[in-house]
PLY file of the C-alpha trace (Angstrom):
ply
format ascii 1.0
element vertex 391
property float x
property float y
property float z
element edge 390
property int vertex1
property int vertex2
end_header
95.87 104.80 107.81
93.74 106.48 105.47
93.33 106.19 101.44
95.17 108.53 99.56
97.27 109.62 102.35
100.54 108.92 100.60
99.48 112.49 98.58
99.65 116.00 100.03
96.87 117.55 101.90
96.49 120.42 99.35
95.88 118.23 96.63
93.51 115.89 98.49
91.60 118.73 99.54
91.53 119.63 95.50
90.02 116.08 94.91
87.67 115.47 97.67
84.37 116.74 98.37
85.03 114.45 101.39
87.96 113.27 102.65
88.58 109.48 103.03
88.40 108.89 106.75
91.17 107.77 108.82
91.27 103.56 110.51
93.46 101.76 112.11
93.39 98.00 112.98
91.32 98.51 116.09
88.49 100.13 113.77
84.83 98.43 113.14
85.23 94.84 111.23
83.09 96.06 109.09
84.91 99.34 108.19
87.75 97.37 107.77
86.49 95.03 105.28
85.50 98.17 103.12
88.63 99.58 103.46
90.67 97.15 102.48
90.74 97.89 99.04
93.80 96.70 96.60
95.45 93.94 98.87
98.49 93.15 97.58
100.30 89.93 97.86
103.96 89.54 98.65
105.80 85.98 99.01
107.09 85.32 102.14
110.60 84.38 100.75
111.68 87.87 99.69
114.71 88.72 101.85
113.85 92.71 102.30
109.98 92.21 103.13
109.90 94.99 105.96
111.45 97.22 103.63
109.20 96.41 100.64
105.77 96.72 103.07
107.59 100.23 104.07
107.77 101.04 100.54
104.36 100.14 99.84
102.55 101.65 102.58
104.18 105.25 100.99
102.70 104.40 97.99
99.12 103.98 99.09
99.03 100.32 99.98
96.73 99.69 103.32
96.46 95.91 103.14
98.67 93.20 102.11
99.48 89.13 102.40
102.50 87.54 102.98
102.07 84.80 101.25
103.30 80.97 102.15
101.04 79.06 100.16
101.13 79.20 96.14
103.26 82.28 95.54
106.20 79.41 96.73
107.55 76.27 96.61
106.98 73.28 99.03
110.65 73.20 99.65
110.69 77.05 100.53
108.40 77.08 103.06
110.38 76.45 106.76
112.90 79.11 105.50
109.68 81.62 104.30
108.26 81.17 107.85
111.94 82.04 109.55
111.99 84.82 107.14
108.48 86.02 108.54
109.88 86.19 112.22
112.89 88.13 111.14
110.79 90.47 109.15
107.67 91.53 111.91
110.66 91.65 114.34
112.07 94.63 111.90
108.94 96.33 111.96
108.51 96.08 115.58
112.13 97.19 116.35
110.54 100.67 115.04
108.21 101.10 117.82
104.48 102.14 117.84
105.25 105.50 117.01
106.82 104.77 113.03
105.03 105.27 109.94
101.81 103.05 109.75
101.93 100.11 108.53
99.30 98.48 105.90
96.84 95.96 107.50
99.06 93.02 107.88
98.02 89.39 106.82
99.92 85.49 106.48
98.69 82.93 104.03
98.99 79.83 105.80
98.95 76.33 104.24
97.53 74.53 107.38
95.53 75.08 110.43
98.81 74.01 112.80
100.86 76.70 111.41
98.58 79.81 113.25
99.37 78.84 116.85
102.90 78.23 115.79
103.70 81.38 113.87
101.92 83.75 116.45
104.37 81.90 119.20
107.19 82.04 117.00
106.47 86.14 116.42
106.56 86.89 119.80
105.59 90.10 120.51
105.48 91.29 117.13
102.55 89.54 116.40
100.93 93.20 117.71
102.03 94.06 113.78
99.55 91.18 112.54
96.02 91.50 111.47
95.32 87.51 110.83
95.52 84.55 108.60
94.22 84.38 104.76
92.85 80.60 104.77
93.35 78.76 101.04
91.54 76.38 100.13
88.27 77.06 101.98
85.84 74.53 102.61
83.05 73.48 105.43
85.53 70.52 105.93
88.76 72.61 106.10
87.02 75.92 107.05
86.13 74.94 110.59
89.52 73.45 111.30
91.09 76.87 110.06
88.74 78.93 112.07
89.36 77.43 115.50
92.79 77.69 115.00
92.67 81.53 114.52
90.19 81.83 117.74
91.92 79.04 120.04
95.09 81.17 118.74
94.08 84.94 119.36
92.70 83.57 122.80
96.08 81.65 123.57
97.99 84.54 123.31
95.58 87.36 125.02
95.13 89.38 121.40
92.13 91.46 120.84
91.25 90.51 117.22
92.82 88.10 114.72
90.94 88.34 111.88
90.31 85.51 108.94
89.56 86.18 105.15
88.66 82.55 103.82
89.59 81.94 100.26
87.06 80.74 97.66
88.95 78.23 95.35
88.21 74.54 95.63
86.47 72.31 93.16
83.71 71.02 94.83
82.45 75.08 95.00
82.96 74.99 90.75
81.36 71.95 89.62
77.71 72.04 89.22
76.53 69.26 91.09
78.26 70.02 94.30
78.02 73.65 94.34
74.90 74.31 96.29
75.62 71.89 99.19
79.66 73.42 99.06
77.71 76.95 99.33
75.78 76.14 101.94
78.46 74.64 103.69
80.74 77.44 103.53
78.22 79.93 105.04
77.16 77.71 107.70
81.41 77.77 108.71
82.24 81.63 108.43
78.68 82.22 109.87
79.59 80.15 113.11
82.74 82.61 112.92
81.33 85.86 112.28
82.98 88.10 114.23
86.62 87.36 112.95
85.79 86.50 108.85
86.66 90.05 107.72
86.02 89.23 103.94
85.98 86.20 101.27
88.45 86.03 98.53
88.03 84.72 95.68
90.58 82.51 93.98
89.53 82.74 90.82
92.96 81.23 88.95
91.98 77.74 90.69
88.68 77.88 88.97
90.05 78.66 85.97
93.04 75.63 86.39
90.32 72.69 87.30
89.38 73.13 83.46
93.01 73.60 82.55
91.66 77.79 81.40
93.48 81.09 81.34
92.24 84.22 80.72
94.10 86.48 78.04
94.71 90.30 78.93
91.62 91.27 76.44
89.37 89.79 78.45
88.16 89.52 82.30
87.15 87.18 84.81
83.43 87.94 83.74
84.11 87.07 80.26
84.46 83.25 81.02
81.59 82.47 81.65
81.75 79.75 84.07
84.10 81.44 86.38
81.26 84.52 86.08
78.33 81.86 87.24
80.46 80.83 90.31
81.51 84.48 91.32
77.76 85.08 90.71
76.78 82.20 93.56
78.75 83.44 96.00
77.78 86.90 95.86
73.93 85.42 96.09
74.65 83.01 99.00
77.48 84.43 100.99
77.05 88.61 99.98
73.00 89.60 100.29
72.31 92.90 101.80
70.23 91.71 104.34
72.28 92.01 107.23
73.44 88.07 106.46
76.00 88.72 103.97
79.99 89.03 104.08
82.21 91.42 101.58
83.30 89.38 98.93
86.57 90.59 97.13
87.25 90.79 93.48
89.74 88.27 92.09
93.52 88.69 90.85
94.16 90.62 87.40
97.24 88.48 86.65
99.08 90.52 83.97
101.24 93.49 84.17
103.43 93.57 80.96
102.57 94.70 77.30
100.85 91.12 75.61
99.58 91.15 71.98
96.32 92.39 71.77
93.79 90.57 69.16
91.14 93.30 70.26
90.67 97.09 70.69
91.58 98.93 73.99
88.93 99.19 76.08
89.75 102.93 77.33
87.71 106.08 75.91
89.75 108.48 74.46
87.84 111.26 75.45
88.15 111.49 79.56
92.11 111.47 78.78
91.89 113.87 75.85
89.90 116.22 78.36
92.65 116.21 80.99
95.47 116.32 78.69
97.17 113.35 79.74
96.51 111.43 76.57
99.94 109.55 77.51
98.28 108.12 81.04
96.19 106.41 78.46
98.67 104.90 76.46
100.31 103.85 79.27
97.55 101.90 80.74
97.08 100.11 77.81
100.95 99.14 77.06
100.36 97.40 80.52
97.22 95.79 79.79
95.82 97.60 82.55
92.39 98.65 80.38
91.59 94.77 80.90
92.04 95.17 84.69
89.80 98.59 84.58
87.37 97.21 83.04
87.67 94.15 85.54
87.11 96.72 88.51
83.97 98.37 86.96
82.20 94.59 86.56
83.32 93.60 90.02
82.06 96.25 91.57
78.59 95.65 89.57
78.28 92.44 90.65
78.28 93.06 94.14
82.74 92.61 95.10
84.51 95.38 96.86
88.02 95.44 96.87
90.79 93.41 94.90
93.42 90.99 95.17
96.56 92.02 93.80
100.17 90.61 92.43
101.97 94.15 91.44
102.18 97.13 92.96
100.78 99.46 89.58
97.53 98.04 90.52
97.01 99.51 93.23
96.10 103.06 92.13
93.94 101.77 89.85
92.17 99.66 92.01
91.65 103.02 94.89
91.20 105.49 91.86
87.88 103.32 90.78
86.91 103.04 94.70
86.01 106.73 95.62
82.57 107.37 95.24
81.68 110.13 92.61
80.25 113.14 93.87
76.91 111.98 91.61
76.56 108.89 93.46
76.86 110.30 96.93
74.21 112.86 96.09
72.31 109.95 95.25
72.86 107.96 98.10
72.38 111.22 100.55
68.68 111.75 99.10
68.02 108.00 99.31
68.94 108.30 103.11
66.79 111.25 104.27
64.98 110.13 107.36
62.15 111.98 105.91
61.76 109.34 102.76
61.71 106.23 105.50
58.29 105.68 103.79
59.50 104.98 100.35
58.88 106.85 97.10
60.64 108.16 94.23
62.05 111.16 93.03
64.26 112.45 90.38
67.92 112.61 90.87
69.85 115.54 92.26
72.11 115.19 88.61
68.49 115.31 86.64
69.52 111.96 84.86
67.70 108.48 86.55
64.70 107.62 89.36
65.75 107.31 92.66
63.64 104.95 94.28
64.01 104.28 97.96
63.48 101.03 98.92
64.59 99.28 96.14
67.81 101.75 95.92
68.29 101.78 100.29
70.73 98.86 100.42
72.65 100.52 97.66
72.86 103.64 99.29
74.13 102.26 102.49
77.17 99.94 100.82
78.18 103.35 98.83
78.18 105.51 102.06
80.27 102.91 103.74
82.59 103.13 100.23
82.28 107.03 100.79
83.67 107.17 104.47
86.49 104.83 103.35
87.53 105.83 100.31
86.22 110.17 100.18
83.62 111.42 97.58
85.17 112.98 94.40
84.46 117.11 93.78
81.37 117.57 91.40
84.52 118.30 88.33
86.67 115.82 89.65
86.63 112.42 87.53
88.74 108.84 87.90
91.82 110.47 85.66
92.79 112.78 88.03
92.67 110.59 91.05
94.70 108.07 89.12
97.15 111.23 88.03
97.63 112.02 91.52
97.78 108.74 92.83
100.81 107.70 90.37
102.80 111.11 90.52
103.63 109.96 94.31
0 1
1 2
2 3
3 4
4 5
5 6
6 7
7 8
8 9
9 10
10 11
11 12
12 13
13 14
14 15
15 16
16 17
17 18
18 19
19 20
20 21
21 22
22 23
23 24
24 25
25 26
26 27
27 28
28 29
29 30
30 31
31 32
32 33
33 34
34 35
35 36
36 37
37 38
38 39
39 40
40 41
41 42
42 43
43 44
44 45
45 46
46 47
47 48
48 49
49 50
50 51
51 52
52 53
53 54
54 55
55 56
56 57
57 58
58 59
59 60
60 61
61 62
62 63
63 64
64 65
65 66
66 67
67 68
68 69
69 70
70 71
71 72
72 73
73 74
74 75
75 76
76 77
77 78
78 79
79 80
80 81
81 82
82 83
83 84
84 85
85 86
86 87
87 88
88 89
89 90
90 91
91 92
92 93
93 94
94 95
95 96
96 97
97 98
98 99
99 100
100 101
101 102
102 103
103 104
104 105
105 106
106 107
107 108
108 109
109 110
110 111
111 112
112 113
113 114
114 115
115 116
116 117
117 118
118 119
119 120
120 121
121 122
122 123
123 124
124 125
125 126
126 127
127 128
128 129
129 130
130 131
131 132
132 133
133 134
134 135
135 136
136 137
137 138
138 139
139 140
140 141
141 142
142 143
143 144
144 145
145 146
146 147
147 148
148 149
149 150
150 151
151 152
152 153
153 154
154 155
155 156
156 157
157 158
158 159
159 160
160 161
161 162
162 163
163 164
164 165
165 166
166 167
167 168
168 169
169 170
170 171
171 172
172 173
173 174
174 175
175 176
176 177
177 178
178 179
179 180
180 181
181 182
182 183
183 184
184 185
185 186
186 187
187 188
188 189
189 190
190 191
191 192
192 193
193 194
194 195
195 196
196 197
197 198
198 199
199 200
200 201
201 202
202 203
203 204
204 205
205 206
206 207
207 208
208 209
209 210
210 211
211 212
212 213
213 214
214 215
215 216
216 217
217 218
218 219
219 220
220 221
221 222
222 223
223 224
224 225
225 226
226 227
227 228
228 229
229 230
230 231
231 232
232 233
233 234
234 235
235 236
236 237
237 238
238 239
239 240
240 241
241 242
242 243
243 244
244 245
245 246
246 247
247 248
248 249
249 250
250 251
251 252
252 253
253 254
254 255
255 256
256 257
257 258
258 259
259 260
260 261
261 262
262 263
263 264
264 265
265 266
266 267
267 268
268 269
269 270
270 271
271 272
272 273
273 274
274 275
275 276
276 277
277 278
278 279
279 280
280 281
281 282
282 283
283 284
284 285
285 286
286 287
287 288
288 289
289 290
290 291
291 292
292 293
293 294
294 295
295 296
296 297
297 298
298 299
299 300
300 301
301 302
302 303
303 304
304 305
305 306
306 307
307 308
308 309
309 310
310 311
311 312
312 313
313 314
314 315
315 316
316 317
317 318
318 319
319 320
320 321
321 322
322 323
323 324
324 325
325 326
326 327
327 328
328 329
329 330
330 331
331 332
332 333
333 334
334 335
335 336
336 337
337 338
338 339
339 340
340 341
341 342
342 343
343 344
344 345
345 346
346 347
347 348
348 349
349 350
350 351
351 352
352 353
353 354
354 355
355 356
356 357
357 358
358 359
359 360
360 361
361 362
362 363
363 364
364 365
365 366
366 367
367 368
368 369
369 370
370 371
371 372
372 373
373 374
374 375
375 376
376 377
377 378
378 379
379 380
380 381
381 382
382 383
383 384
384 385
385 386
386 387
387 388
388 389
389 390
């Protein structure tokens, strides 16, 4: 797998200063959990799943969940997890030599449903990457946890990995968020080696105080969803070797709403590119809401997003590439000669570079470069969107 493989060499070498590097499940956790990107969710119950992960993989998708919590009904759940067998078994039939699948993941509802999906997959569960885990606490987190471990050992697999889910009350109120916090990191710490990331489920925040976002604004914008998301980030994401990535929450809407405030798109990089109609596009779809989204979660320390339709994906990969200004940045902030510290001008002759303050920057955005390829000096987030949609 690799991001932006779905386009042709010749225009990916017409984009990248460097290339995004190629993974596969067996890579580094770590490179993993950068790469993830836009993982997009899928309900268990849809009767061509194989097909549609197929589908999606050619369009750029490298992660997804199959989901058989929320995206479903209670009474749809035995016949989702018979649907799940049926599907991996389709992918395996193709052998290990098809067409790469995206990193595969099931969102159980319970701890007793690992062991028994992984038996009931047989040997397809080779197709699996692990188990997204809702409803994350230190009480239900360390039940959830041993069942992915006692599982993966079980059944002789090299790696199933976790990504805990960041949604319960106790973590939004006030008075028990500190001790929920705390909680939380003592669980995935115990658990390490298998939490690949924490997602954040930011639509449960918003229902314990009966809230919902509108298209013209984003998850940063209410304000008490924006002091949780900025908790987590300071207890379970520091950059101080103790942290874990932390993804950015769902952008919920993907049809034309009516709008009670101005886009939130510049004219001018579309104007320059001459696809003034991308533009309009994005905002018929409310999709300048969900750009804007990836710019602030990215600023506040989240990598990656969860997704519930496929056109925001691109989006989502177009924003992740690091600019060819930042790299140049990172690059002189790196030089083993400036291990002492200091400061110096940019490369771009625009801002201070300072090294020890910027280091831990520097690192997360080479990690984002290897994954995700550094943009040419000319080339800008319009065309990597343009060529990621004419696929």
């Amino acid at each position: 797998m690799r991001h932006f493989g779905h386009i042709s060499p010749t225009v990916r070498k017409d984009l990248f200063h460097q290339e995004p590097a190629e993974f596969t499940g067996a890579s580094p956790a770590r490179t993993l959990a950068a790469a993830l990107g836009a993982t997009l969710y899928s309900p268990a119950t849809r009767p061509q799943l194989a097909g549609d992960i197929r589908k999606q993989a050619g369009r750029g998708v490298v992660s997804m969940v199959l989901c058989l919590e929320d995206s479903i009904s209670d009474g749809d759940v035995v016949g989702a997890e018979e649907n799940l067998v049926r599907q991996f078994a389709e992918l395996d039939a193709e052998g290990p030599d098809a067409a790469e699948l995206p990193l595969l993941f099931i969102r159980v509802r319970t701890p007793e449903q690992i062991p028994d999906l992984v038996r009931r997959l047989g040997g397809s569960v080779r197709r699996l990457a692990g188990f997204v885990l809702p409803k994350f606490n230190e009480s239900s987190g360390i039940a959830f946890l041993d069942a992915v471990a006692q599982t993966e050992a079980a059944a002789g697999l090299a790696r199933l990995y976790a990504m805990p889910v960041l949604e319960t009350p106790d973590l939004l109120h006030l008075e028990t968020r500190a001790e929920a916090l705390a909680g939380i990191y003592r669980t995935v710490d115990s658990h390490r080696e298998r939490v690949l990331a924490l997602r954040l489920g930011v639509t449960d925040f918003c229902s314990a105080y009966g809230l919902r976002r509108t298209p013209d604004m984003t998850a940063y914008d209410v304000k008490i969803v924006a002091g949780v998301i900025a908790d987590v980030v300071n207890v379970l994401s520091r950059a101080d070797g103790t942290g874990f990535t932390v993804t950015g929450p769902v952008w919920e809407y993907f049809r034309s709403q009516q709008r009670l405030f101005k886009p939130q798109l510049r004219r001018s990089p579309f104007l320059a590119e001459g696809v003034e109609e991308l533009r309009t596009a994005l905002i018929e779809h409310d999709l300048d809401g969900l750009l804007r989204e990836i710019e602030l979660d990215r600023a506040n320390g989240l990598l990656g997003k969860t997704c519930i339709h496929p056109a925001h994906v691109t989006p989502v990969h177009a924003l992740s590439v690091v600019s060819h200004e930042e790299f140049c940045d990172a690059q002189d902030i790196l030089r083993p000669e400036r291990g002492g510290g200091g400061v110096m001008r940019s490369a771009y002759t625009n801002k201070m570079n300072e090294v020890k303050p910027h280091r831990a920057w520097a690192e997360r955005t080479m990690l984002r470069a290897e994954v995700f390829g550094v943009a040419k000096e000319e080339v800008g987030f319009v065309d990597l969107l343009t060529a990621g949609l004419q696929v």
